[in-house]
MARTORTOR-249866 format. One record per residue (C-alpha): residue in three letters; x, y, z negated. Coordinates in steps of 0.1 Angstrom, whole numbers, plus 5000, padded with zeros to 4 digits. Each point is the difference from the previous one (the first is absolute). Example, Ala and Ser with C-alpha at 12.3 -4.5 7.8 and 13.67 -1.06 7.14 Angstrom:
! residues 2
(ALA, (5123, 4955, 4922))
(SER, (5014, 5034, 5007))
This chain:
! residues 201
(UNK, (1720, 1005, 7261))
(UNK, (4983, 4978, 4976))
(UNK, (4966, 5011, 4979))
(UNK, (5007, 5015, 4966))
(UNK, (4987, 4973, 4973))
(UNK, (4971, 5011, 4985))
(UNK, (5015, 4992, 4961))
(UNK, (5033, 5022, 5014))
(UNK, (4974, 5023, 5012))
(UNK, (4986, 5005, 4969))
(UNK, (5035, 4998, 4981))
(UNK, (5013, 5026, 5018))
(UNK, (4973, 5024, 4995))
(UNK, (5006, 4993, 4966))
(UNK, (5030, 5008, 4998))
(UNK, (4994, 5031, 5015))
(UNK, (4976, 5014, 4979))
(UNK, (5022, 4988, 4972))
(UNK, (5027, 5024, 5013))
(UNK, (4978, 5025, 5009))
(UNK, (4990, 5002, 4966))
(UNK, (5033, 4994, 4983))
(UNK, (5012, 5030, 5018))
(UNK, (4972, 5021, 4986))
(UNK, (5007, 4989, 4967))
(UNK, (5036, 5009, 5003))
(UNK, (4995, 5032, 5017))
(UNK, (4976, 5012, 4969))
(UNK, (5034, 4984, 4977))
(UNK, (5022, 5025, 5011))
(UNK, (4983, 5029, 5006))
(UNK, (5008, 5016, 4964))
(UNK, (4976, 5029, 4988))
(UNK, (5008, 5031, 4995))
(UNK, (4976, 5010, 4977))
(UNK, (5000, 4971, 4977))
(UNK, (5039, 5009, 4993))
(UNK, (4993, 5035, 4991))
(UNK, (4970, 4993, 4979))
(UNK, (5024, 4973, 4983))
(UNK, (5028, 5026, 4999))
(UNK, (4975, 5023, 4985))
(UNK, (4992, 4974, 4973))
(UNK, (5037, 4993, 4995))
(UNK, (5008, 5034, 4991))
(UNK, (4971, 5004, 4977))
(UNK, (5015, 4971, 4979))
(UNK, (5034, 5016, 5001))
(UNK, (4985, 5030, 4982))
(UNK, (4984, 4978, 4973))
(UNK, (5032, 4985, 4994))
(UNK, (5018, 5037, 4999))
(UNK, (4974, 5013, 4977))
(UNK, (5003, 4969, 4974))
(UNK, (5035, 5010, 5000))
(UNK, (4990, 5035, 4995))
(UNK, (4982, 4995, 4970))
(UNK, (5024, 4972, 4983))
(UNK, (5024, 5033, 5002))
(UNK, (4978, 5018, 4984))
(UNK, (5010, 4990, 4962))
(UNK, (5036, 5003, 5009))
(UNK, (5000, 5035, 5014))
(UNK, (4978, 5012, 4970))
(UNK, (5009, 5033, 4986))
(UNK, (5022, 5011, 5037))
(UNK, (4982, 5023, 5014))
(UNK, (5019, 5001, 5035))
(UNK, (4990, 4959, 5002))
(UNK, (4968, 5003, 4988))
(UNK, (4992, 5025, 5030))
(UNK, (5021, 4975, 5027))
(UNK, (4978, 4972, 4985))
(UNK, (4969, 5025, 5008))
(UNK, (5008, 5005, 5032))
(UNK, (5010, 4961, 5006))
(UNK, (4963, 4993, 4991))
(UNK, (4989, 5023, 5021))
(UNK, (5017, 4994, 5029))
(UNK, (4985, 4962, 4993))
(UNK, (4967, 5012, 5003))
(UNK, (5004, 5019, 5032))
(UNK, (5014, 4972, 5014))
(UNK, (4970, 4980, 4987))
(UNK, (4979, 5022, 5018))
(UNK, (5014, 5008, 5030))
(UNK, (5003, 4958, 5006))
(UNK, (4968, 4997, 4994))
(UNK, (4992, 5026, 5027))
(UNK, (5022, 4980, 5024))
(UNK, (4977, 4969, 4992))
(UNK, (4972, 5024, 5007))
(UNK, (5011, 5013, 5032))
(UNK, (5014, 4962, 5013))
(UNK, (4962, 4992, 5005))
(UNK, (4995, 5021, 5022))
(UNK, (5024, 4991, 5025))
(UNK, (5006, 4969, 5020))
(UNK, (5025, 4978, 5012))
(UNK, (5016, 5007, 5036))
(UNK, (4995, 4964, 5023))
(UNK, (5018, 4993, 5026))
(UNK, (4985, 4994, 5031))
(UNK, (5006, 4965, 5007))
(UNK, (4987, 4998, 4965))
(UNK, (4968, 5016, 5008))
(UNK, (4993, 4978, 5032))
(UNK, (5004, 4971, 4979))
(UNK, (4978, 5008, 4978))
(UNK, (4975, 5012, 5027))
(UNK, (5004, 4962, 5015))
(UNK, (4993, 4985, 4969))
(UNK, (4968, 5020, 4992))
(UNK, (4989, 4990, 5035))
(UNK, (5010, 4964, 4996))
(UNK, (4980, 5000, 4968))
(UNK, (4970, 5011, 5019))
(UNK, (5001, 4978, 5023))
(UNK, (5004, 4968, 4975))
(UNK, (4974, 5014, 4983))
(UNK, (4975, 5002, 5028))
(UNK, (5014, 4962, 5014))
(UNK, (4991, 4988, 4967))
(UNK, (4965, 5016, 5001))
(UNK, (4995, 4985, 5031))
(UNK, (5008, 4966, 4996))
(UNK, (4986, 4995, 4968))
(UNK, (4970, 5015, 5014))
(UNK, (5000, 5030, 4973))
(UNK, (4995, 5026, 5028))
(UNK, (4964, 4997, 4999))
(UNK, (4988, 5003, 4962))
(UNK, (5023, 5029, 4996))
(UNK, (4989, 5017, 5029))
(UNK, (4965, 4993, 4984))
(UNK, (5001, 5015, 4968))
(UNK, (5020, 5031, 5020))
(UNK, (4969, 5009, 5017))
(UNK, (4979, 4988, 4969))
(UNK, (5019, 5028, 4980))
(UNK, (5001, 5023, 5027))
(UNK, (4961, 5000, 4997))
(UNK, (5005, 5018, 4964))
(UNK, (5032, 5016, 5013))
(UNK, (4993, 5014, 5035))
(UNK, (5035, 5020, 4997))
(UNK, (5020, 4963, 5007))
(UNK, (4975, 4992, 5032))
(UNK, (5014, 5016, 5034))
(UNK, (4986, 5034, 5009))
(UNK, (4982, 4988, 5033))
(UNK, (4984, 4974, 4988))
(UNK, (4986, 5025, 4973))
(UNK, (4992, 5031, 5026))
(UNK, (4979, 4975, 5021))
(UNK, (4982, 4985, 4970))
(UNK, (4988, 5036, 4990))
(UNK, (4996, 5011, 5031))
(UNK, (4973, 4966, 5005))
(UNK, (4985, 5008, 4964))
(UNK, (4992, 5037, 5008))
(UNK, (4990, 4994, 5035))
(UNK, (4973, 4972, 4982))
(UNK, (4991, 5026, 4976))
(UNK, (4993, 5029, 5024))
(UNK, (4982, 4978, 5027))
(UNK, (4992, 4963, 4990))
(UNK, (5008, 4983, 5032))
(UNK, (4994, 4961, 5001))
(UNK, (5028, 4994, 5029))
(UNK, (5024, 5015, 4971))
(UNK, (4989, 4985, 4981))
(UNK, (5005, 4966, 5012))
(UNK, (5031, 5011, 5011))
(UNK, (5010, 5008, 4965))
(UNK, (4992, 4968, 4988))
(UNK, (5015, 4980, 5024))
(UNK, (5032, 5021, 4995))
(UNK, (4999, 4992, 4960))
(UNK, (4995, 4965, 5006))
(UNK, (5032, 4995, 5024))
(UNK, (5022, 5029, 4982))
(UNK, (5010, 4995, 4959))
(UNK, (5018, 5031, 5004))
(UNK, (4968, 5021, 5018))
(UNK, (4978, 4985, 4971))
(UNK, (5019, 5011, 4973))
(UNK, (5007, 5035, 5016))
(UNK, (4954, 4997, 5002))
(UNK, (4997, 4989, 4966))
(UNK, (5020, 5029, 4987))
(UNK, (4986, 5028, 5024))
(UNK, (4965, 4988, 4983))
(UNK, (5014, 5001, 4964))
(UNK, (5016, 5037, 5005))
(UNK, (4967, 5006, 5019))
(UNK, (4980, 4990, 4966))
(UNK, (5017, 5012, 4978))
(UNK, (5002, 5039, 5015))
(UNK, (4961, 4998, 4998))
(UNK, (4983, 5024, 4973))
């Protein structure tokens, strides 16, 4: 069996995430939604009633002086406002609710999300992004503690108030070591010292 070519290779991968993709984009066509109809409907109906009530009130000249019109025309308009109103709570209550997906629609979806990802991070990787953004992380997470992982924050306090309580030069050393070899223990220090400064009297 011969050796796949490496520009057929490359095609065919091509090709494949072209149809992987195509068949997203046509399984996101024809799912219709639900709620969009209804909230058009909704609207729909509300411009019906406009149209009823201009009607309503061009009879209004013509019907003068009848009193058994007048009170059908009364109850036309009024019976335009309801349904006004109760459209406009169906436009309300459509927000509130969400469409129904299928479940091949949903792994789909779930597939792209993760493909995304993983672009994403490829990218970061070979363009050599990884690293800058990783930096300002843990240079934010120095102001922010909440983003920095809860581990590397319970050891960091638990070095600072062991220091505090009983200075201990083999910590000490240890400490600094540690914050020269780990961005993320640094930033989780830096911001141990901060809280520790600012709950001071």
């Amino acid at each position: 069996m011969k050796p796949i070519h490496p520009q057929m290779g490359y095609a065919m991968r091509r090709s494949m995430m072209l149809l992987y993709f195509a068949c997203v984009a046509l399984g996101f066509a024809s799912c219709a939604s639900g709620t969009k109809d209804i909230a058009r409907g909704a609207n729909n109906i509300s411009v019906v009633a406009d149209r009823i009530g201009e009607h309503s009130k061009a009879l209004e000249p013509v019907v003068a002086g009848n009193k058994d019109a007048e009170t059908h025309l009364h109850g036309i308009e009024q019976g335009v406002a309801d349904i006004k109103i109760e459209a406009a709570k169906v436009q309300v209550a459509v927000t509130t609710v969400k469409d129904k997906e299928s479940a091949w629609v949903a792994i789909f979806e779930n597939i792209t999300w993760i493909t995304i990802v993983l672009l994403v991070m490829f990218a970061l990787f070979y363009f050599g992004l990884a690293a800058p953004i990783r930096a300002f992380f843990v240079f934010i997470g120095s102001f922010v503690p909440a983003i920095l992982p809860p581990k590397v924050k319970g050891q960091a306090k638990l070095d600072a108030e062991s220091l505090d309580a009983t200075p201990n030069p083999d910590l000490e050393k240890s400490v600094a070591i540690r914050r020269a070899s780990d961005p993320m223990y640094d930033a989780a220090w830096k911001a141990q010292r901060r809280a520790e400064e600012k709950a001071k009297p």
